[in-house]
Structure formats: C-alpha cells, structure tokens
N, C-alpha and C positions, 0 to 999 in steps of 0.2 A: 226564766222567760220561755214561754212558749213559741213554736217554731211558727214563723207568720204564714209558711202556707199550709199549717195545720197537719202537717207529717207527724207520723206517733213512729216511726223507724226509720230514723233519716241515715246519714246526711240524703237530701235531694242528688240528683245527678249536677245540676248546677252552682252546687258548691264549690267556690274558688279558690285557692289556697286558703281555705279555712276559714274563710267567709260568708256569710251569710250572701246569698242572691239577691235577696229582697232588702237587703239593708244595708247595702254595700261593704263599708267598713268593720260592721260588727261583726264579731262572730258569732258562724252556726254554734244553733245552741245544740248542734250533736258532734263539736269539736272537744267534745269534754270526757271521760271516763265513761259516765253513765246519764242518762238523762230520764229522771225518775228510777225505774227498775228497767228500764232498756239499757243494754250494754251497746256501745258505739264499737264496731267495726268498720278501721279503716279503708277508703276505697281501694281499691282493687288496683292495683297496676305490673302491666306484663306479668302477671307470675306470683307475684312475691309480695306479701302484703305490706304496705308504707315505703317501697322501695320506687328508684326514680325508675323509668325506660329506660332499656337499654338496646333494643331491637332496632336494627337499620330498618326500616321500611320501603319497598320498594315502589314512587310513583307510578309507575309504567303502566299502561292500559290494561287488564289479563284479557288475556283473548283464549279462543280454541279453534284449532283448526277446522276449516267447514262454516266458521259461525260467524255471521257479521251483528254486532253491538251498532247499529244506526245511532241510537242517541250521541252514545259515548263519542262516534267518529264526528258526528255533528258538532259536538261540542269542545272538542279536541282541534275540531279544523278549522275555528272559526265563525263557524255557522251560526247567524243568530238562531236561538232556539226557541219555541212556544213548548211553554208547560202547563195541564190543569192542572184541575184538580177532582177526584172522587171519591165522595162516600160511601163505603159498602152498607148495605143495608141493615137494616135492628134487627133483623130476620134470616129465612132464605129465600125469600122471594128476591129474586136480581133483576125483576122487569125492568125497575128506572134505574137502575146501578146501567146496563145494557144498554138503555136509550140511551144514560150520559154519555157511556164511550162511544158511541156509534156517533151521537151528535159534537163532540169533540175530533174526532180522531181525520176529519181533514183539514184541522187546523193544526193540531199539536205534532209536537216530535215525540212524545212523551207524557201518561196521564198519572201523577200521584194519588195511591191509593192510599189512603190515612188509615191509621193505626189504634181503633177506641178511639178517635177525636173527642174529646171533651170529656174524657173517662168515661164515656158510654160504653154499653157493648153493642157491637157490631159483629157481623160477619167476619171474619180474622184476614187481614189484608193478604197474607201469605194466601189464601184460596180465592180472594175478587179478584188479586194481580195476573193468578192462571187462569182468571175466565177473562180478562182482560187481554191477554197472549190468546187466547183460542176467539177471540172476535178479531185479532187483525191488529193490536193496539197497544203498542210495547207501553209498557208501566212503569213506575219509579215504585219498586217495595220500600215500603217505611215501615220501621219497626221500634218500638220507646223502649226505653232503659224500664220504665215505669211499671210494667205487667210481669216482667220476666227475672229470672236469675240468670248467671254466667252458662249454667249447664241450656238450659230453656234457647238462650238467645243464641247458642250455638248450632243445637239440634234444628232450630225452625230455620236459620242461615244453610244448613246443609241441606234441607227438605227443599228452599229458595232455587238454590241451585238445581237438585235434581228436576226440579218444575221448569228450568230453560228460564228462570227470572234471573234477568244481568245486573239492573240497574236497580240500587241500596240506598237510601238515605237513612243514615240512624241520627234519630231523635230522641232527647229526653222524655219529651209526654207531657200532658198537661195534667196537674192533680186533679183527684177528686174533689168532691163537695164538700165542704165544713162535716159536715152529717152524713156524707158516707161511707157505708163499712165497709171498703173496698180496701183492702191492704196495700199500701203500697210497695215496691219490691225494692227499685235504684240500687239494686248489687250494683251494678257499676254504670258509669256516664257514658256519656253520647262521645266523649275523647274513646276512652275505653271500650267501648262498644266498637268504633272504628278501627283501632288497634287487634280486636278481636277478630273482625273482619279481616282484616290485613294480612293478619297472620294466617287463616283459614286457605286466602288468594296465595299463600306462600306454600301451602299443604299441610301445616303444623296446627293442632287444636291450641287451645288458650293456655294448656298446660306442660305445650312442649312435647304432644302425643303424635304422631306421623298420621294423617289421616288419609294417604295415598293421596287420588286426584286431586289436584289443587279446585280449589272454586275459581270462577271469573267474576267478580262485581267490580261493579264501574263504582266508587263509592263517593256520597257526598253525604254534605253535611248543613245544619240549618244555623245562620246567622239574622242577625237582628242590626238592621245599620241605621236606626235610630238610635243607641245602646250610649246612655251614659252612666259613669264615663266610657268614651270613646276607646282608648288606650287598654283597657283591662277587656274591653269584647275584642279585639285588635289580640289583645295576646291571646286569649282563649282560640281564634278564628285560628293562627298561627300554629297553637298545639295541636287542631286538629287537620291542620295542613301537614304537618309532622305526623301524624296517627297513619295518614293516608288518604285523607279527603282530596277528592281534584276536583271538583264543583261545589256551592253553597245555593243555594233555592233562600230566599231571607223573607221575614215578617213583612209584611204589608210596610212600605215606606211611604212615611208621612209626612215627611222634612227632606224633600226634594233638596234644597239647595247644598246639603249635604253629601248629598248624595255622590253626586261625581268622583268627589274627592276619594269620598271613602270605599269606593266601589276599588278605585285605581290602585288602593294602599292594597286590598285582599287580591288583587291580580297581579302585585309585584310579588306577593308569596306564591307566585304560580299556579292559582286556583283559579276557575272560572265562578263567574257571578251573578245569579238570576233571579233578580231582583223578584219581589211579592207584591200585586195591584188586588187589593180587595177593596169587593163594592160595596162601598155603603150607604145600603138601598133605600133603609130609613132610619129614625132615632132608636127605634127600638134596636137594628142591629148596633147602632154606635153604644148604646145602655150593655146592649149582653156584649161586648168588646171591653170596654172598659172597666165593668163589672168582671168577668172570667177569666179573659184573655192575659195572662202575667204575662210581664214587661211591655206590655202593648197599648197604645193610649191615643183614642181622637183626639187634636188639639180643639181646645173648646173653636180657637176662628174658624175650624174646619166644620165644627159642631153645627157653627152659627149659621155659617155661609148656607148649608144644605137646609134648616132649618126655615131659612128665609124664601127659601125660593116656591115658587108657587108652584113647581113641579121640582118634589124632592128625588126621586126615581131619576128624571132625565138630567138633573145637576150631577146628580152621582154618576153619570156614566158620563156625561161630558167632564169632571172630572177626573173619571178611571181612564179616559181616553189619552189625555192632557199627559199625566203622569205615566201611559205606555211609551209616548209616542219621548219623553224625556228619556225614560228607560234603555226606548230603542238605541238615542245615540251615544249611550254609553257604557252599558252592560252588553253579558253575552246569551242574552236572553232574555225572559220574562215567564214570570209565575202567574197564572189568572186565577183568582180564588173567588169566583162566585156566585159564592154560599147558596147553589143550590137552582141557580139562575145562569141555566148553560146556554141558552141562546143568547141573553145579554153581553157573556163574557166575552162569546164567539163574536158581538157586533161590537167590544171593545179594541178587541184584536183587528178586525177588518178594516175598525174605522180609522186606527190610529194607522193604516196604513202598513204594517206589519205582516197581514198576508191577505 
C-alpha cells in the first residue's frame, strides 16, 4: 500500500503510535522494516532511538534579564490575545510582506510568519520574523518538521534566538504535491521538535551537548479541534503539553458547538487556546481547502450557505465575525487567517467587538 500522502521517506511527523494519520486505525505503511528499497528509521525521541522520554521538562516562561516577552506575558496573564497571520514572500521583495505587518500590528499582540506554507518556497521565516522585530511587530516563528533534520532544526533554533525571536510555534508542515520533487525530511515531529526546543531553553543540544546560554522561547504548538476522533487529538495535544508547549494557535474551526467543550479539556492540561477563524472568501478558496488542506474540511452546509448568498464575500465575513465573537467567550484568544485579505481580517476583529 502506498502512503496516502504520497511520502516516499516517511513516517510523516503525524504518525501516531504507528498509525497511519490519514487512515486512522491502519498502519503507516513506514511501520514496517522496509518499504520498497527505503529502510524505515524509527522516530526520533530524546536521544535514543525507539526509546520512551525521559526528560522532566520545565513549563515555566524562559525569560532574560532586561527583556520583556509581551506576547508570552499577555497570554500567561490572561489577556485575550489577537494573532495574524503572514506570508513572506516567493522572493525578496518584502513591500507587501511590510504593508501586512504595518497594517496588522495595531490590532494584534502577535503576527505568525509561515514556514514554506503549502510547500512553496518562500523567503525563510527565520529572516521575515527579524524584519518583523525591526518594523515594531513581535512574530510567532514557525518552523515544520517537514524541510529540516535534527541537526538543521537546531542550528536555525539558535540563529532564532540570536535574532531576539522569543516566540516558536513548531509544526509538522504541509506536504508537497503528488508530483513534486521536493523531498521530504520528518526526522522528527512537531512533539519532538518541541522537546528539542525545550531542551535548547534548558541549555542542553538534542544530544546531551552543554550549549552554554540557554535560549528563551515561549513555545506553542498547533491543534486541530475539529479532529476525529476526539480522544487520540486530545492525547497527542497532551504529549505535546508534556514536550513543553504552553499555547496552541488550532486549524480554522468549523464545528462551533464543539468547541467549548473541547477548548476547556486543552486548558485543563494547562495550556492556553487560540482558536483559528479563516475567511472563506469564495468556493474557490473552500475547493483549494478541501482539496490541500489535510485534516481540514468545509462542511458542505457551510459550502451551501456561502454559495447561496447573493453576496458570497460579505456572508463570509459576517460569518468569520459570528465565529470570533463565539471564540471571544471562550478561548484565550484568537487566530485570523485571511488568506491574504488584511483589511478584511482587521474589520473581523473590530467588528466582533474584540478591539
């Protein structure tokens, strides 16, 4: 059987205790010896390969003397928080990378800069994020399992830091195209990745090497609270609460009445919650979402609703409004993702009353 998201060096970083992602129950078909003439290397953890953690992890904020972390304290104290979102550009040109954050930045506490979003290439977030810090606009660095190795994800983590970037969110990555020859990496997952992190904010490399100053990352991580089943995103959420995660930024939520519930379950593991509102400005983005987007899926009545309306643009924002202003009373913040449409996002935020 071939791997359903078309990985030729797997496992993915979403591999479950030896499960397939995309298929729940089965197994990945790189839980096996060999798959074709590719040998299967177990993931990676703390140190020792197939072996469990064993590293206490330390929650606690990293700070440094002198430096104030605004996001982190925002989010730590309570504060509801505004997060975007930015794309660095397919180039060097950063004109409209520059406008987004200029045109974000008095609304948000915080602007994520994506990481190859969609396996493109881009500008490398590690360098938008520092031009982000030099316009006045503290960043979330995102960095995917998907482009890098252990050695790679480490080196660009310490480059992070010397750059004055506090705030981490590691993500798996989105695969490439059926047809593209893009290799993919997945040494190790978005858990692992955070553990990697952790260790770094402790002073120690991933292999037990003293690296002197400790790094400070505020570190989070990305959940999905539409995710069935429930219970097995719920553990994974858990393990990487355990890795070291103290916030989640989550996929576009589409099943509101879920929500609450499940918001309240990842904030009993002591994490904070900030939920993801993407606009879906017509069918074509709902077609490339459902088409690209893994684990992510318009419900077709949502399809229909925007479909029907005689002004599909202004349905979509009176319902990205709808779904903040639900957000607001129960999370500890809010993600805006949209897709390219920063005034929009900015008059979703305002409208729902949010700032």
């Amino acid at each position: 059987m071939a791997c359903p998201k078309c990985i030729a060096n797997g496992p993915c970083g979403a591999m479950w205790e030896g499960n397939c992602d995309v298929l729940g129950d089965e197994p990945c078909v790189f839980a096996r010896e060999t798959v074709g003439s590719v040998p299967f290397v177990p993931p990676y953890q703390n140190g020792t390969e197939g072996t469990d953690p064993t590293v206490s992890l330390d929650p606690a904020i990293p700070s440094q003397e002198g430096e104030l972390n605004s996001f982190a304290e925002k989010v730590e104290g309570g504060y509801f928080v505004v997060t975007g979102e930015v794309a660095p550009p397919a180039g060097v040109d950063c004109t409209a990378m520059i406008a987004s954050l200029r045109a974000w930045a008095p609304v948000c506490d915080a602007v994520n800069i994506t990481d190859n979003q969609g396996a493109s290439l881009r500008l490398s977030s590690l360098a938008a994020s520092r031009i982000a810090l030099d316009e006045g606009v503290e960043s979330i660095f995102q960095q995917t399992c998907r482009d890098r190795n252990r050695l790679a994800l480490q080196s660009d983590l310490l480059a992070a830091h010397m750059l004055r970037l506090r705030n981490f969110l590691a993500v798996t990555g989105d695969n490439p195209a059926a047809d593209s020859t893009v290799r993919r990496m997945f040494d190790l997952n978005s858990t692992q990745l955070l553990e990697l992190a952790s260790s770094l904010n402790r002073g120690v490399a991933l292999d037990g090497t003293p690296i002197g100053e400790p790094t400070a990352f505020y570190l989070g991580a990305a959940a999905f609270l539409d995710a069935e089943p429930w219970d097995a995103q719920l553990a994974r959420i858990a393990q990487k609460v355990e890795a070291g995660a103290r916030f989640f930024q989550t996929q576009a939520v589409m099943d509101t009445d879920k929500m609450a519930s499940r918001i309240e379950q990842i904030q009993s593991l002591g994490a904070k919650v900030i939920p993801g509102v993407l606009l879906l400005k017509d069918t074509r983005v709902i077609e490339f979402i459902n088409a690209r987007l893994e684990g992510l899926y318009v419900p077709d009545s949502l399809t229909k609703h925007i479909e029907a309306a005689s002004d599909p643009l202004a349905e979509a924002i009176d319902i990205a409004v709808e779904q903040a202003r639900m957000i607001a009373e129960v999370a500890d913040g809010i993600h805006m993702m949209p897709l390219g449409e920063d005034e929009i996002g900015i008059e979703v935020i305002q409208r729902a009353g949010i700032r």
